[in-house]
PyMOL Python script that loads the backbone (N, CA, C, O; Angstrom):
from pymol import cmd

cmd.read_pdbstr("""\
ATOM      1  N   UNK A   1     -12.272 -20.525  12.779  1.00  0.00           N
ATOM      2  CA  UNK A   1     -12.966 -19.550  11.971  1.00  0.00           C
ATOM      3  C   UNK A   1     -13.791 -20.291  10.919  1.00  0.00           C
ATOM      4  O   UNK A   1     -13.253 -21.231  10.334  1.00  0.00           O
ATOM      5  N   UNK A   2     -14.690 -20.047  10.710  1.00  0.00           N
ATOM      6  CA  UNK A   2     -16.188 -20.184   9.879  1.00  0.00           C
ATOM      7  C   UNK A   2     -16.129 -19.226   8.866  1.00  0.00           C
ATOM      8  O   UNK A   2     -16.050 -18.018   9.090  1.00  0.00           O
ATOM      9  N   UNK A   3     -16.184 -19.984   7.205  1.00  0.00           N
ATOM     10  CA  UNK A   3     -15.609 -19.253   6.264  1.00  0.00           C
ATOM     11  C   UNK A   3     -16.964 -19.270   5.124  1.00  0.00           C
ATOM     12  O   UNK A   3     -17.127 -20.357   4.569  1.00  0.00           O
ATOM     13  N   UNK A   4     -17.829 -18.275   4.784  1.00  0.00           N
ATOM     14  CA  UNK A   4     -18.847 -18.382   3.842  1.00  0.00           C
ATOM     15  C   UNK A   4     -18.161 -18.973   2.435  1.00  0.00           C
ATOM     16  O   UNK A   4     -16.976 -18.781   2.159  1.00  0.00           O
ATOM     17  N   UNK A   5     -18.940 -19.602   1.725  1.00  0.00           N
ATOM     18  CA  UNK A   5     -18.477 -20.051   0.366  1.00  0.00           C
ATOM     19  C   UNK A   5     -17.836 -18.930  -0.641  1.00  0.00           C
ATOM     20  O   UNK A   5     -17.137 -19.236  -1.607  1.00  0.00           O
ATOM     21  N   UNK A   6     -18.020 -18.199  -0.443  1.00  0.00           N
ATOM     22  CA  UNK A   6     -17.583 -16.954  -1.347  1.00  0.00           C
ATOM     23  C   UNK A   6     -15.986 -16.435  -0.744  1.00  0.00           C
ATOM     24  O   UNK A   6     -15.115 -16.260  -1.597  1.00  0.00           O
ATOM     25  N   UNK A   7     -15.721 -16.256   0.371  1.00  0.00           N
ATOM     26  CA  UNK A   7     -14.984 -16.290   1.595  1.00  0.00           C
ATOM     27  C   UNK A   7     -13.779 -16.972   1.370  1.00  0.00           C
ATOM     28  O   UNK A   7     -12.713 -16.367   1.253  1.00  0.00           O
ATOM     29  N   UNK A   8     -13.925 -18.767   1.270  1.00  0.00           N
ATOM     30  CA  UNK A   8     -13.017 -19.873   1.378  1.00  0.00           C
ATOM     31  C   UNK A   8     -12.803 -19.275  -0.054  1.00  0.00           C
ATOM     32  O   UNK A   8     -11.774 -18.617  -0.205  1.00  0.00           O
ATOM     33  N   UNK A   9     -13.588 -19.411  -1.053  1.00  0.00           N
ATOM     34  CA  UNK A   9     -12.729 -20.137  -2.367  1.00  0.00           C
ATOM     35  C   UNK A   9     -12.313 -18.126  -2.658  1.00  0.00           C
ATOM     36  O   UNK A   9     -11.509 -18.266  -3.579  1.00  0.00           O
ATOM     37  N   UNK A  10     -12.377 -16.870  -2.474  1.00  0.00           N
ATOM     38  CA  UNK A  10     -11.449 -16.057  -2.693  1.00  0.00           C
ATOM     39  C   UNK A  10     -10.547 -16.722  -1.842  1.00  0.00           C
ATOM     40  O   UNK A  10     -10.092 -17.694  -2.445  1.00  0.00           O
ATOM     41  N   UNK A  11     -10.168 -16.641  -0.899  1.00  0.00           N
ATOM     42  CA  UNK A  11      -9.053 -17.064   0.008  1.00  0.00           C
ATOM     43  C   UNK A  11      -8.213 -18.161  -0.769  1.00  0.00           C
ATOM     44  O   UNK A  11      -7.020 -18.108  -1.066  1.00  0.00           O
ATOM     45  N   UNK A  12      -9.075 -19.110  -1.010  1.00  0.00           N
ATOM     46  CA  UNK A  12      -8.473 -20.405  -2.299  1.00  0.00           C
ATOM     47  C   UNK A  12      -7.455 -19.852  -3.137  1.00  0.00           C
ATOM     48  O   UNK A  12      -6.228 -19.922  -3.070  1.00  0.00           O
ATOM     49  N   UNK A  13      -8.476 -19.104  -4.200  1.00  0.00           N
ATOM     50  CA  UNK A  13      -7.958 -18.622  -5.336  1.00  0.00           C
ATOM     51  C   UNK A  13      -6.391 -17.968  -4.911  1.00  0.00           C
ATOM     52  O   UNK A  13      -5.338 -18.471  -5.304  1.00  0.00           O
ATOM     53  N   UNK A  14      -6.483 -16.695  -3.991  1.00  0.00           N
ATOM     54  CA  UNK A  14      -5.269 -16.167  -3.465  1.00  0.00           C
ATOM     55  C   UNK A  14      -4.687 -17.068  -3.444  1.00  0.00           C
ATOM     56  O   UNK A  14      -4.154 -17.417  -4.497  1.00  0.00           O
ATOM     57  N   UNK A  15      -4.509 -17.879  -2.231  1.00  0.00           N
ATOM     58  CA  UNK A  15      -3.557 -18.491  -2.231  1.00  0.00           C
ATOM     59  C   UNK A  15      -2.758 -19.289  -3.067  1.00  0.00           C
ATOM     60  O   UNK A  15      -1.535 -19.429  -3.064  1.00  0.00           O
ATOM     61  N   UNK A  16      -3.660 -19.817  -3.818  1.00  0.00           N
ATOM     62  CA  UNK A  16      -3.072 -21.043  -5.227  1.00  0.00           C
ATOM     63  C   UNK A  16      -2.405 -19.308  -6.296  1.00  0.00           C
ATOM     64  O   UNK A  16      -1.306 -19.557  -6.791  1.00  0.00           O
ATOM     65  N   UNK A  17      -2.685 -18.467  -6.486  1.00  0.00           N
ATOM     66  CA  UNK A  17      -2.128 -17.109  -7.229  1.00  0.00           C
ATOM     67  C   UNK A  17      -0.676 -16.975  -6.795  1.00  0.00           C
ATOM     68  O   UNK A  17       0.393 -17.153  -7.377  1.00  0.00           O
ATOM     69  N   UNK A  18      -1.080 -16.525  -5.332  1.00  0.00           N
ATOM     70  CA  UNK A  18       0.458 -16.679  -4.607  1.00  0.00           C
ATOM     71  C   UNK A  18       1.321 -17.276  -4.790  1.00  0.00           C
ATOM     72  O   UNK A  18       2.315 -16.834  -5.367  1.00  0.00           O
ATOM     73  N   UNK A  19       1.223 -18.351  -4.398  1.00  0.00           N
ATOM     74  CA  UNK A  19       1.782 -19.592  -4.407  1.00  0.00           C
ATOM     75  C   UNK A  19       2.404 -19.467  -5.557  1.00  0.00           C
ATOM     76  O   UNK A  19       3.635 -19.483  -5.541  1.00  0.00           O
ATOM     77  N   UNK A  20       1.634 -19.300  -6.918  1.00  0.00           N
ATOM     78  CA  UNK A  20       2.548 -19.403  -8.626  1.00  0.00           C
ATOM     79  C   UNK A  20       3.127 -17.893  -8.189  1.00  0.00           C
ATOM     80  O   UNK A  20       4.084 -18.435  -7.637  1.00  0.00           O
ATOM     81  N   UNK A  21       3.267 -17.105  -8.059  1.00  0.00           N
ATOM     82  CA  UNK A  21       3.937 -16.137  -8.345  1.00  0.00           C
ATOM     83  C   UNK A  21       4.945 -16.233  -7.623  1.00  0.00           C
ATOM     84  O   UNK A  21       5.723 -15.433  -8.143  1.00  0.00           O
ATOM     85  N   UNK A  22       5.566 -16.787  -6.566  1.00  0.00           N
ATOM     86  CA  UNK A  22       6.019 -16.842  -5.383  1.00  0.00           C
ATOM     87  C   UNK A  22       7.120 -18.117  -6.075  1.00  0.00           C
ATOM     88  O   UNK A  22       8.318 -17.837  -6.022  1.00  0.00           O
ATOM     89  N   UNK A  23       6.797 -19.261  -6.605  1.00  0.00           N
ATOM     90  CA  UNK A  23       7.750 -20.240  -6.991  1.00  0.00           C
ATOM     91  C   UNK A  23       8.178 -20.222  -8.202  1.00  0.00           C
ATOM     92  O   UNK A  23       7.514 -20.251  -9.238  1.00  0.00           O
ATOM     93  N   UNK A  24       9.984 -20.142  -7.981  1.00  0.00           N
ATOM     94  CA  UNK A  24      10.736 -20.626  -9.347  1.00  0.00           C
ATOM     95  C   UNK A  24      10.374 -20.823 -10.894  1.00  0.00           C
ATOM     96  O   UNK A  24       9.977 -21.935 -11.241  1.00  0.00           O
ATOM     97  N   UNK A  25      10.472 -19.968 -11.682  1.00  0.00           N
ATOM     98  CA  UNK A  25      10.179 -20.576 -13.059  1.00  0.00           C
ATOM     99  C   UNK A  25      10.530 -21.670 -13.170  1.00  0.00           C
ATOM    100  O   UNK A  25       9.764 -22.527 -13.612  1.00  0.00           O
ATOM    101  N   UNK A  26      12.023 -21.997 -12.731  1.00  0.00           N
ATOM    102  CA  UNK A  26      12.360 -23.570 -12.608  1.00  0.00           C
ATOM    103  C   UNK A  26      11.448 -24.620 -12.105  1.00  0.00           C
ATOM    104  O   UNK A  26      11.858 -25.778 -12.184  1.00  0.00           O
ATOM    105  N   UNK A  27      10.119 -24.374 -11.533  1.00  0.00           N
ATOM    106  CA  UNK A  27       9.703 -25.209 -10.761  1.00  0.00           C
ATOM    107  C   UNK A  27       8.411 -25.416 -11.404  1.00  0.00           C
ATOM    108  O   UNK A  27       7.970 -26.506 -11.768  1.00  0.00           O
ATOM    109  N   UNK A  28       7.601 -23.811 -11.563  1.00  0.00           N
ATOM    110  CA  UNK A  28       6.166 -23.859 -12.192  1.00  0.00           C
ATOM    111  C   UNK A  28       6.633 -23.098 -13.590  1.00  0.00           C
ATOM    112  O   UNK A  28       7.055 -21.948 -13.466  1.00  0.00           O
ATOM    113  N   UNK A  29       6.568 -23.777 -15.117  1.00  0.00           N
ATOM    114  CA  UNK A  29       6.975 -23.026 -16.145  1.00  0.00           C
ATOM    115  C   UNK A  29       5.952 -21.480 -16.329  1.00  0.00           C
ATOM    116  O   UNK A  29       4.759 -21.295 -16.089  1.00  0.00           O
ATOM    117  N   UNK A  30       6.821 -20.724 -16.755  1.00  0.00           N
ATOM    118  CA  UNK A  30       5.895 -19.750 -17.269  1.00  0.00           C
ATOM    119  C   UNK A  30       5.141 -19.463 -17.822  1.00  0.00           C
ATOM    120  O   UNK A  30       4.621 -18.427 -17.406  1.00  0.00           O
ATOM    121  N   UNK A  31       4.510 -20.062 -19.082  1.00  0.00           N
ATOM    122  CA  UNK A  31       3.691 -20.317 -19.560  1.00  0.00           C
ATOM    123  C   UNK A  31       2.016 -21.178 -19.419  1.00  0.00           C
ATOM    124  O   UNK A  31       0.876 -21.213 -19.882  1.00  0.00           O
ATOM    125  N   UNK A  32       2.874 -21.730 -18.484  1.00  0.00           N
ATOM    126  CA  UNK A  32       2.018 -22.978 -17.535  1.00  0.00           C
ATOM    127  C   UNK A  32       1.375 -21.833 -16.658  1.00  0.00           C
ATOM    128  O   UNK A  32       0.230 -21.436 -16.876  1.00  0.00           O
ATOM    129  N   UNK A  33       1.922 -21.486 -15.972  1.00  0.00           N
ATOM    130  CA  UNK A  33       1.313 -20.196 -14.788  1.00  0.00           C
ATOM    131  C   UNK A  33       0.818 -19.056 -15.643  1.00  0.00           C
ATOM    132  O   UNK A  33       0.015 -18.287 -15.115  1.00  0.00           O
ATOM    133  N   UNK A  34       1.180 -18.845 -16.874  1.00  0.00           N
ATOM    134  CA  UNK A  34       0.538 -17.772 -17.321  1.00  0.00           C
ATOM    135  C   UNK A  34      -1.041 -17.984 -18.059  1.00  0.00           C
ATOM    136  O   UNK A  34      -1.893 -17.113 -18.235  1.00  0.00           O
ATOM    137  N   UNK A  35      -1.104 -19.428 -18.415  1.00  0.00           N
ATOM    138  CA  UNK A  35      -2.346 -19.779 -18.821  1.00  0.00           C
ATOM    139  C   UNK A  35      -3.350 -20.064 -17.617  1.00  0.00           C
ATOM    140  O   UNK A  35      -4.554 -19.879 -17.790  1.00  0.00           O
ATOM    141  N   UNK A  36      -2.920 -20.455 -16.560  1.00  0.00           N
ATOM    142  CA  UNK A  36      -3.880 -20.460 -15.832  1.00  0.00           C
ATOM    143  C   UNK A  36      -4.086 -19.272 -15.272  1.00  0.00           C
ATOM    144  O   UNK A  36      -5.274 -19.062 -15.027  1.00  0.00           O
ATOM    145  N   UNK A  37      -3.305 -18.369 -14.965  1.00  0.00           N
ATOM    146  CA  UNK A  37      -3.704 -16.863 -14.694  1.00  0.00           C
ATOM    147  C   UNK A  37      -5.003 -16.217 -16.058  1.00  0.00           C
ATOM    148  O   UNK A  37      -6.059 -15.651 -15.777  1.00  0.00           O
ATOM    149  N   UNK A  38      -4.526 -16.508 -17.408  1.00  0.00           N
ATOM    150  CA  UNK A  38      -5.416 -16.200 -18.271  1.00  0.00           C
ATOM    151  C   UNK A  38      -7.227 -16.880 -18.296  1.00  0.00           C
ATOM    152  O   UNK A  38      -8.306 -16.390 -18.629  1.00  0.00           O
ATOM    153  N   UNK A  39      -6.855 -18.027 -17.836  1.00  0.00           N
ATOM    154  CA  UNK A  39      -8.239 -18.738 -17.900  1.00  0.00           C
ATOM    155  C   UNK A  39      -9.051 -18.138 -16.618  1.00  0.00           C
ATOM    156  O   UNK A  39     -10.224 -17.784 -16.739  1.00  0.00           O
ATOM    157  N   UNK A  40      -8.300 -18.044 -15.303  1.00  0.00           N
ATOM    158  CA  UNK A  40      -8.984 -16.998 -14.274  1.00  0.00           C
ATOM    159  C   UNK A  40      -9.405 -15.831 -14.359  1.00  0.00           C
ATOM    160  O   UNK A  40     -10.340 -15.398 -13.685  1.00  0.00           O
ATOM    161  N   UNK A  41      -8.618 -15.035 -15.392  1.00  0.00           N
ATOM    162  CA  UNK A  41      -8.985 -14.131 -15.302  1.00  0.00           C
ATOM    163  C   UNK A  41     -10.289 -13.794 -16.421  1.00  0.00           C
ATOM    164  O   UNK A  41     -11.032 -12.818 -16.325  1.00  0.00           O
ATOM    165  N   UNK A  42     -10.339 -14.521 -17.157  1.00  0.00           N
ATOM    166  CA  UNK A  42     -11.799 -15.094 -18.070  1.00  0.00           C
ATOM    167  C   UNK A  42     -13.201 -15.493 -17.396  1.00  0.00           C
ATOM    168  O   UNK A  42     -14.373 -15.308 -17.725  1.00  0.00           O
ATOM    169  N   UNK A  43     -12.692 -16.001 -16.517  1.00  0.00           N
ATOM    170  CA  UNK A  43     -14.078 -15.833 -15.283  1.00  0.00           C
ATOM    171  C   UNK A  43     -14.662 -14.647 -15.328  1.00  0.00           C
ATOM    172  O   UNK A  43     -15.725 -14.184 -15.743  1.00  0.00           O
ATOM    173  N   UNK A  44     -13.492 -14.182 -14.680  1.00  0.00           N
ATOM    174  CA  UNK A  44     -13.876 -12.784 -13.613  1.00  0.00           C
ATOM    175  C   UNK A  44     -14.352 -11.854 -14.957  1.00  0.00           C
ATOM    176  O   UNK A  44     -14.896 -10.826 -14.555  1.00  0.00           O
ATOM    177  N   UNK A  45     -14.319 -11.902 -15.882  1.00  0.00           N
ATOM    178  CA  UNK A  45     -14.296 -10.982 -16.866  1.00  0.00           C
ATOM    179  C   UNK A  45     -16.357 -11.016 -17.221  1.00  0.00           C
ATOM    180  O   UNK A  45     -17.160 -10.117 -17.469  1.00  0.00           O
ATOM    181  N   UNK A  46     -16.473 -12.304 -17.085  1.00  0.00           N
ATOM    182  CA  UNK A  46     -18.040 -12.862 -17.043  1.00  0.00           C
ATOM    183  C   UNK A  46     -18.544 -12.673 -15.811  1.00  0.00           C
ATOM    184  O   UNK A  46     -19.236 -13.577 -15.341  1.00  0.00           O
ATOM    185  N   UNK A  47     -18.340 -11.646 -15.151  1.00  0.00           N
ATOM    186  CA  UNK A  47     -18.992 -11.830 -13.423  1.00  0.00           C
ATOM    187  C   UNK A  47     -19.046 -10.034 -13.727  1.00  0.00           C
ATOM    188  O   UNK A  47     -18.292  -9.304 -14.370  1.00  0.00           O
ATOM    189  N   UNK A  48     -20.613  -9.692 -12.745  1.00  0.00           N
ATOM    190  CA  UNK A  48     -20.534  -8.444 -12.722  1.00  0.00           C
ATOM    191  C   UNK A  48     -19.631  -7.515 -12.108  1.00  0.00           C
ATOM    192  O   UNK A  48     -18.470  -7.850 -11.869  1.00  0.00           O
ATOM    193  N   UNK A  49     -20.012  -6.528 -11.871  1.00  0.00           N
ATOM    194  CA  UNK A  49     -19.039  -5.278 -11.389  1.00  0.00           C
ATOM    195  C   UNK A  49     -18.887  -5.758 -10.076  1.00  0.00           C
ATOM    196  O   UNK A  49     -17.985  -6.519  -9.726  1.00  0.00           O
ATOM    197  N   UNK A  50     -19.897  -5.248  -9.253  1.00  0.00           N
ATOM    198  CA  UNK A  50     -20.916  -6.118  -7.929  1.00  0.00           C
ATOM    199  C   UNK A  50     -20.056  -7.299  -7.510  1.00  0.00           C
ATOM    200  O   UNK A  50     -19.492  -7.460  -6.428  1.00  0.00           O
ATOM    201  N   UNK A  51     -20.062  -7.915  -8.335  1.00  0.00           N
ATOM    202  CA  UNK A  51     -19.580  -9.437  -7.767  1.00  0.00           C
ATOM    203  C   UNK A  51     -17.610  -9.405  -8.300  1.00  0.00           C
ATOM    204  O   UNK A  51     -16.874 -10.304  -7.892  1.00  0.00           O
ATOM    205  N   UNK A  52     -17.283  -8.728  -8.834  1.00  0.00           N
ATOM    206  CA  UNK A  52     -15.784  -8.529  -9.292  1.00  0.00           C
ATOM    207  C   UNK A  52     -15.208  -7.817  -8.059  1.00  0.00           C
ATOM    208  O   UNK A  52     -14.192  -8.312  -7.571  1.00  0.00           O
ATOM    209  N   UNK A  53     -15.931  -6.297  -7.281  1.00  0.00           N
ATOM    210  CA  UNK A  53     -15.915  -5.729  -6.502  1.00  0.00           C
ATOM    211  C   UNK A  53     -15.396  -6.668  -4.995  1.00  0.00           C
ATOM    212  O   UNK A  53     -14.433  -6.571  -4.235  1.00  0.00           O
ATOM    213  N   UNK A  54     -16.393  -7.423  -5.058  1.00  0.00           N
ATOM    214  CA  UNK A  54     -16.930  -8.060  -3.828  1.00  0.00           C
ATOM    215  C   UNK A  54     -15.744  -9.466  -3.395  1.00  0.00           C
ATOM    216  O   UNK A  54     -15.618  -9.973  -2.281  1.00  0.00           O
ATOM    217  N   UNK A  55     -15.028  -9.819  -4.606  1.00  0.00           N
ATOM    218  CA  UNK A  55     -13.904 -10.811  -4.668  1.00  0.00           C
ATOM    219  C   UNK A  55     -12.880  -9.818  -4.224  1.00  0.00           C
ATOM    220  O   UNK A  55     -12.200  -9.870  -3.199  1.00  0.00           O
ATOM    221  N   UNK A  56     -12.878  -8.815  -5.250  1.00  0.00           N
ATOM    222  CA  UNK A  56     -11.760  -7.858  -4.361  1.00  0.00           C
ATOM    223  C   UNK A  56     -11.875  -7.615  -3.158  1.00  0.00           C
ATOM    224  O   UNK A  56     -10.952  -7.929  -2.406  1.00  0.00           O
ATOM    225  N   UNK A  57     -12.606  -7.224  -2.844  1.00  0.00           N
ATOM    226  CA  UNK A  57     -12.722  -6.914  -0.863  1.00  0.00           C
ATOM    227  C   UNK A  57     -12.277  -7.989  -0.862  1.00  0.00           C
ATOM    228  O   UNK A  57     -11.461  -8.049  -1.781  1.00  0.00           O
ATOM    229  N   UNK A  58     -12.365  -9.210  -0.173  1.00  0.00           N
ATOM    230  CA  UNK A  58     -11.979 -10.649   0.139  1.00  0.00           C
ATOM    231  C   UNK A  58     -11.404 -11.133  -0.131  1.00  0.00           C
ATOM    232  O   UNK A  58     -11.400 -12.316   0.210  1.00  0.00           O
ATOM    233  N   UNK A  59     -10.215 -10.494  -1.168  1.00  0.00           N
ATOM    234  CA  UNK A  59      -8.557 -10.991  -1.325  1.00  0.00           C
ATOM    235  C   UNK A  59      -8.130  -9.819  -0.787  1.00  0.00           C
ATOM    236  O   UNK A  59      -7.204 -10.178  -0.059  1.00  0.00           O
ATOM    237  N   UNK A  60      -8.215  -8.828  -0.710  1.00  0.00           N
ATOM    238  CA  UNK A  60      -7.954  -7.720  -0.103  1.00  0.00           C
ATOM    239  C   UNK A  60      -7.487  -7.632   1.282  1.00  0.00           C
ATOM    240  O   UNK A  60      -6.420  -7.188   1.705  1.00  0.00           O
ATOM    241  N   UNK A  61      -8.846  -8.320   2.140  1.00  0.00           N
ATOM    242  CA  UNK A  61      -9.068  -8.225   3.445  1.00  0.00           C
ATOM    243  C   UNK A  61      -8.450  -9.629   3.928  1.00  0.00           C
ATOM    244  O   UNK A  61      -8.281 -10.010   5.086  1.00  0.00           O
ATOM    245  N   UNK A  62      -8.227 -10.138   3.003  1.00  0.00           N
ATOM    246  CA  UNK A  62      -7.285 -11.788   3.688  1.00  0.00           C
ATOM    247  C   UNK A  62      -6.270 -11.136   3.854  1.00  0.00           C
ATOM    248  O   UNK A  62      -5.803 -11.113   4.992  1.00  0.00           O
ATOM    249  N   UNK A  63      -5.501 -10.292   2.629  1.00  0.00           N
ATOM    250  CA  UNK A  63      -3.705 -10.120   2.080  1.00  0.00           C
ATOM    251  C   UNK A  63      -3.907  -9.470   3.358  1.00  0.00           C
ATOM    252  O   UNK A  63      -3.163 -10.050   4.149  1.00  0.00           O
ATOM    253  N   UNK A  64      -4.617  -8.449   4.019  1.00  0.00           N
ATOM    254  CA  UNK A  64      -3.958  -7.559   5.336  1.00  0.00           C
ATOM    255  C   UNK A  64      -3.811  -8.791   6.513  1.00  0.00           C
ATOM    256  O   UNK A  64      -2.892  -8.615   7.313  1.00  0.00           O
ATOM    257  N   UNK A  65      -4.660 -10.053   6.688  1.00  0.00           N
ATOM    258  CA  UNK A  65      -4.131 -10.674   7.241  1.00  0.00           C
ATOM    259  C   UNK A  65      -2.671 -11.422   7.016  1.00  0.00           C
ATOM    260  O   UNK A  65      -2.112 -12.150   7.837  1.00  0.00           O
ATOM    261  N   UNK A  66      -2.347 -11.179   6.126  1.00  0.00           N
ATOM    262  CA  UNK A  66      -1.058 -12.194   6.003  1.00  0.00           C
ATOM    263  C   UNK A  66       0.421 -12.044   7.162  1.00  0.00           C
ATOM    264  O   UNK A  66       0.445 -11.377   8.196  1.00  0.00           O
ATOM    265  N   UNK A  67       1.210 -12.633   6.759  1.00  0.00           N
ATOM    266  CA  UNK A  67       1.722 -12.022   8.291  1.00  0.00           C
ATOM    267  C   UNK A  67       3.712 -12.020   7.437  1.00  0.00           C
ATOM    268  O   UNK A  67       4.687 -11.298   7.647  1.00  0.00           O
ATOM    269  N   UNK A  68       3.427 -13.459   6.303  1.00  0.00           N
ATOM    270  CA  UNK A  68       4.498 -13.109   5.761  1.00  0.00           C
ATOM    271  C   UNK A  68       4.631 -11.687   4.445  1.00  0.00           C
ATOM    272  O   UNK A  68       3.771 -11.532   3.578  1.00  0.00           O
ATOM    273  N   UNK A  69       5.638 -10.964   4.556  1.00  0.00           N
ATOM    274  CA  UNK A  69       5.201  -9.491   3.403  1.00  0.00           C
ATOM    275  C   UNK A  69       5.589  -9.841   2.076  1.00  0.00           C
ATOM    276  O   UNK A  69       5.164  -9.085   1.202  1.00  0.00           O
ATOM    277  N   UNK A  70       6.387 -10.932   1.664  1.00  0.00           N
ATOM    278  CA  UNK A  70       6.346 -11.585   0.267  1.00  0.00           C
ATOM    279  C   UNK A  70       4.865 -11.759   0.145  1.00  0.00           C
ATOM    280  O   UNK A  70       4.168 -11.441  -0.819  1.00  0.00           O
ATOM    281  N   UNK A  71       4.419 -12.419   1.486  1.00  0.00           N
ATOM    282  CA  UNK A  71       2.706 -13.049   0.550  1.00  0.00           C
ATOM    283  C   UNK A  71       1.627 -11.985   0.630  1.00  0.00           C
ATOM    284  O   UNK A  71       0.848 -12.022  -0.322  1.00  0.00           O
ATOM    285  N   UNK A  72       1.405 -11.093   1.492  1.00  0.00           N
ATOM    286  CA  UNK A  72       1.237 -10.094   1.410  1.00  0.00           C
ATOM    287  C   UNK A  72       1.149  -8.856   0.677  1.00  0.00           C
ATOM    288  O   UNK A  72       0.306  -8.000   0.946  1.00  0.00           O
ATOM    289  N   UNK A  73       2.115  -8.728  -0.364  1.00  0.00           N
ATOM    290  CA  UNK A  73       2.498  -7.560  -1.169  1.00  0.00           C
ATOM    291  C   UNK A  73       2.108  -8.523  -2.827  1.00  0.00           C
ATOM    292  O   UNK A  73       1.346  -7.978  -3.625  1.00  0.00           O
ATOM    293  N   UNK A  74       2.488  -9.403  -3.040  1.00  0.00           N
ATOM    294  CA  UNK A  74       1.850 -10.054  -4.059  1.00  0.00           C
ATOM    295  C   UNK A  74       0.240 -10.254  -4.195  1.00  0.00           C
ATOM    296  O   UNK A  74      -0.367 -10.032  -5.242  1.00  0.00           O
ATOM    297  N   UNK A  75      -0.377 -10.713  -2.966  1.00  0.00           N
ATOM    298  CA  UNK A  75      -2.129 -10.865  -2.579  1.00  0.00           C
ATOM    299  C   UNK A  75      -2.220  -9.363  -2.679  1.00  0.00           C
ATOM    300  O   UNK A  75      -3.000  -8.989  -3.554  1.00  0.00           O
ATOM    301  N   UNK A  76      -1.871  -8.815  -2.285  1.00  0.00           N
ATOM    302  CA  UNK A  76      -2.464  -7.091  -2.558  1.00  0.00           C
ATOM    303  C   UNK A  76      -2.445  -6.665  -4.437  1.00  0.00           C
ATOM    304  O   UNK A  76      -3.297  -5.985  -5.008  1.00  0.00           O
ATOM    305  N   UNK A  77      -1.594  -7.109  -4.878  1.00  0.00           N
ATOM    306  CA  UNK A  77      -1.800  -7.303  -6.427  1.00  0.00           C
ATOM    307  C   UNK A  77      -2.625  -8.148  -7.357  1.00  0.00           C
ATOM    308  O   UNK A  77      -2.876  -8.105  -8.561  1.00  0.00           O
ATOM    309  N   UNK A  78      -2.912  -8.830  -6.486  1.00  0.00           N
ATOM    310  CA  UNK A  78      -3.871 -10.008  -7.204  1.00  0.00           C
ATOM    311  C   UNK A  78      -5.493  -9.151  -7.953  1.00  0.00           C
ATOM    312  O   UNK A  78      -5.760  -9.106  -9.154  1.00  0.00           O
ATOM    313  N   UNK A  79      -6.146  -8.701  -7.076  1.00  0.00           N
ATOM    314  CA  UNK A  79      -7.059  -8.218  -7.509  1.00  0.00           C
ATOM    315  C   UNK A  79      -6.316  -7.082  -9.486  1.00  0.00           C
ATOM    316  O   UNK A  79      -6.693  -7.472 -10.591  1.00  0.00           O
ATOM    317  N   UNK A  80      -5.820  -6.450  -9.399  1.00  0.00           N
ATOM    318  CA  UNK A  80      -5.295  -5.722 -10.842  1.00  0.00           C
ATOM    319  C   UNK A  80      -4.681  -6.392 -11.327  1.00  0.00           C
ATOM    320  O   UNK A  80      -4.645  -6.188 -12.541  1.00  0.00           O
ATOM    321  N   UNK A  81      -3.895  -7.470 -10.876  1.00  0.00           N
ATOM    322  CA  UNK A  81      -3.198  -8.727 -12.152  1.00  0.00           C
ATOM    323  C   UNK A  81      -4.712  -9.342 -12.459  1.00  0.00           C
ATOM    324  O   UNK A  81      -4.906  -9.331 -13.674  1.00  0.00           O
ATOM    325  N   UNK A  82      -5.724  -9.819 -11.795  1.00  0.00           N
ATOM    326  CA  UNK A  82      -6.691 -10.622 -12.834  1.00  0.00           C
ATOM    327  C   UNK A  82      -7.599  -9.511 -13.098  1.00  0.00           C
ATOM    328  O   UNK A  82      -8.747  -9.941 -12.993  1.00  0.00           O
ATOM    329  N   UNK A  83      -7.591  -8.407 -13.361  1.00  0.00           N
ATOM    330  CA  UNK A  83      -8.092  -7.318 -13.825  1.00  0.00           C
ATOM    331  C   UNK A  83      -9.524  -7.680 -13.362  1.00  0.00           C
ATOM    332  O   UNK A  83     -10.372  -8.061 -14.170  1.00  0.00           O
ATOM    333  N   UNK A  84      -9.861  -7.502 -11.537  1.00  0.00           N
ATOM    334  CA  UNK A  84     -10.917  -7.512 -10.927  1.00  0.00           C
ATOM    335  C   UNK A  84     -11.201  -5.903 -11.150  1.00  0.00           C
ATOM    336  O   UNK A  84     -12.335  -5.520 -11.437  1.00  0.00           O
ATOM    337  N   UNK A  85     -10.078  -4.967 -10.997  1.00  0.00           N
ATOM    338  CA  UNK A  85     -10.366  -3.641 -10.893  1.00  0.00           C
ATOM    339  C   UNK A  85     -10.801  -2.863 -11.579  1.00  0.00           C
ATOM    340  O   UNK A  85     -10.107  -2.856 -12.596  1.00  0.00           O
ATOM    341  N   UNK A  86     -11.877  -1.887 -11.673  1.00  0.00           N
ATOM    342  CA  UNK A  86     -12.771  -0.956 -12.469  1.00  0.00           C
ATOM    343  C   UNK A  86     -11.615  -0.371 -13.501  1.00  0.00           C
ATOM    344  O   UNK A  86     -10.511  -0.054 -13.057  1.00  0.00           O
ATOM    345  N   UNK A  87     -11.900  -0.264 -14.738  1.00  0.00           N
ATOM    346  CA  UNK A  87     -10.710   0.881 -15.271  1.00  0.00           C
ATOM    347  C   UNK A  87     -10.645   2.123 -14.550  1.00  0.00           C
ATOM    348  O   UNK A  87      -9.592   2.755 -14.629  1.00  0.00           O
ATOM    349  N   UNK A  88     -11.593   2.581 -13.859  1.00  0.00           N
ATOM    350  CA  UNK A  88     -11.764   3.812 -12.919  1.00  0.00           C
ATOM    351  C   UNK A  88     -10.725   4.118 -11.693  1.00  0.00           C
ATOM    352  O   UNK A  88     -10.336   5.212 -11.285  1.00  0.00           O
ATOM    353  N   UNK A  89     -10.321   2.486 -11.126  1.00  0.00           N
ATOM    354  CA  UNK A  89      -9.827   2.467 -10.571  1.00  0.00           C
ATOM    355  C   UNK A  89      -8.043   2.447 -10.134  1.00  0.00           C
ATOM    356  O   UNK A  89      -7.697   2.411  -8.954  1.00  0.00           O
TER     357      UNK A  89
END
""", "prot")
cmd.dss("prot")
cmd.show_as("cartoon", "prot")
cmd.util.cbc("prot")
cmd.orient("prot")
C-alpha cells in the first residue's frame, strides 16, 4: 500500500498516541505523555477546520482498520482527546 504524506504521518501520529496510552505509567511517566499529548494538540489548534476535519477522517479510517480492539477503541478517541473535533460535534 502507497500512503500520501498526509496519510502516513496521521497514521504516524495514531500510532505513536496509541502506543502512550496503551503502555504502563510505570513505563511512559504521566506527565511525560501528557506533555507531549499537550504540545500535539497545539498544532492542531493552529490548523484550520478543513484541515483538523481531514486528520480526523484519516485516524478515523485507519482505527476501523485495526484488527486489535484495545488499539482500535483508543484510535477512535484520538481525534476528541487532541480536540480535532468541532465543539459542534
Amino acid at each position: 500500500m502507497t500512503l500520501n504524506v498526509a496519510s502516513g504521518l496521521a497514521r504516524a501520529l495514531a500510532d505513536v498516541i496509541v502506543s502512550i496510552e496503551l503502555t504502563d505509567d510505570e513505563v511512559i511517566d504521566p506527565e511525560i505523555a501528557s506533555a507531549i499529548l499537550d504540545d500535539t494538540t497545539a498544532i492542531f489548534d493552529a490548523m484550520s477546520n478543513s484541515d483538523r476535519a481531514e486528520i480526523t477522517r484519516l485516524i478515523l479510517e485507519y482505527a476501523e482498520e485495526q484488527s486489535r480492539p484495545d488499539r482500535k477503541r483508543v484510535m477512535l478517541g484520538v481525534p476528541d482527546g487532541l480536540g480535532l473535533l468541532d465543539e459542534d460535534e
